[in-house]
Phi, psi and omega in degrees: 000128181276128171343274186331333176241358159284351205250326152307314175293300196287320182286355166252346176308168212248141194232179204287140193246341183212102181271159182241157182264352165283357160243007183056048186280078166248140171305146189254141198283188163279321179280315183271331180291328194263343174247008175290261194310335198276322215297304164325312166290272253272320167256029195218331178076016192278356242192276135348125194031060184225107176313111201228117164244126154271122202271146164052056210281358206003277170263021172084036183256340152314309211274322174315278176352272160343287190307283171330321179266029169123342186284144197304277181241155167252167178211123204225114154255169176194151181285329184257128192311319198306327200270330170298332195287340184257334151319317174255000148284330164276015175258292155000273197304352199216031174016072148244164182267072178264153176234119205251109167286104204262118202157129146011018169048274177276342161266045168278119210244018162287149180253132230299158169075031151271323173241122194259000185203128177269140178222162185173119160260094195293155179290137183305347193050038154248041161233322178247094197311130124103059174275308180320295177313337185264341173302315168304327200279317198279327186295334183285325186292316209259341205278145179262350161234298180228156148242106157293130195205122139318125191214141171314125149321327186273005169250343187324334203266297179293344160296286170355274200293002191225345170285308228239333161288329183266299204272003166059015174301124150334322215189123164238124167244137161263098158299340194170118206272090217246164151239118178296151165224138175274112144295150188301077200283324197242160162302322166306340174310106185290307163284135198293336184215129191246166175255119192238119160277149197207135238234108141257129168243150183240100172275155158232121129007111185289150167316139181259010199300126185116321201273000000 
């Protein structure tokens, strides 16, 4: 699938009509969700016929990606029941087979070589301090090959540095440098549409060989 109709496909999915702001519920856009996952296949091989869970999928639009390009099965959680009800309606509406879980995050208790690539856009943790970061530690944990993950530009040093030091990660990358654009979701938003630079990385896992 060429980048140009995958990016089409995503971009008609039905995105949060009542977002919560304590979960930090922003939509991953079409233009950054379509070259996050294309990025994934076409130079990296993480994503065909490769088990892909998108952590906190809210309406799913990684994990939709993922399907499209190919992956043997997806797996998409989120802790609020609304958004798996629309995460599984865009799966639907593009006949994919996603399989969707209502949960936690940090209490998940799969074990390695279940999931071989985590894709995730996580809350920035500015309503809840270090929400990103604990979404990294678990993804390092279940995933058996890469974790793709968004992160604030203003943060790179310390994401780096909490993957390859904490997070026990092989390898941390910054592939490629996006602009998030927020739209004004909530009444505190002063402004209608803010710019965000954003960090897409690609972690790798230390080998579990042995474990």
């Amino acid at each position: 699938m060429k980048l140009k109709q995958l990016e089409s496909l995503l971009g008609a999915l039905q995105q949060f009509s009542n977002p919560k702001v304590e979960l930090e519920q922003y939509p991953t856009g079409a233009h950054i969700a379509s070259r996050m996952l294309y990025t994934a296949e076409n130079s990296f091989g993480d994503v065909c016929d490769k088990v892909v869970a998108d952590f906190g999928c809210g309406c799913g639009t990684l994990g939709v990606a993922a399907g499209l390009l190919g992956a043997e099965h997806v797996i998409g959680i989120d802790v609020d029941p609304e958004s798996l009800e629309l995460a599984s309606l865009n799966a639907e509406e593009l006949e994919l087979d996603i399989e969707y879980i209502q949960g936690n995050i940090k209490n998940l208790g799969w074990r390695a070589e279940v999931v071989d690539t985590v894709v995730m856009n996580p809350p920035f943790g500015t309503r809840q301090k270090g929400a990103d970061m604990n979404f990294l530690s678990v993804a390092l944990k279940v995933a058996s090959q890469a974790v793709y993950s968004l992160h604030k530009t203003s943060t790179r040093d310390h994401v780096k540095r909490a993957a390859l030091r904490q997070f026990n990660a092989s390898s941390a990358e910054v592939i490629c440098e996006l602009r998030y654009d927020l739209p004004q979701t909530y009444k505190f938003h002063k402004k209608r549409e803010v710019d965000i630079a954003v960090d897409l990385w690609r972690f790798v896992p230390k080998s579990r060989q042995g474990l």
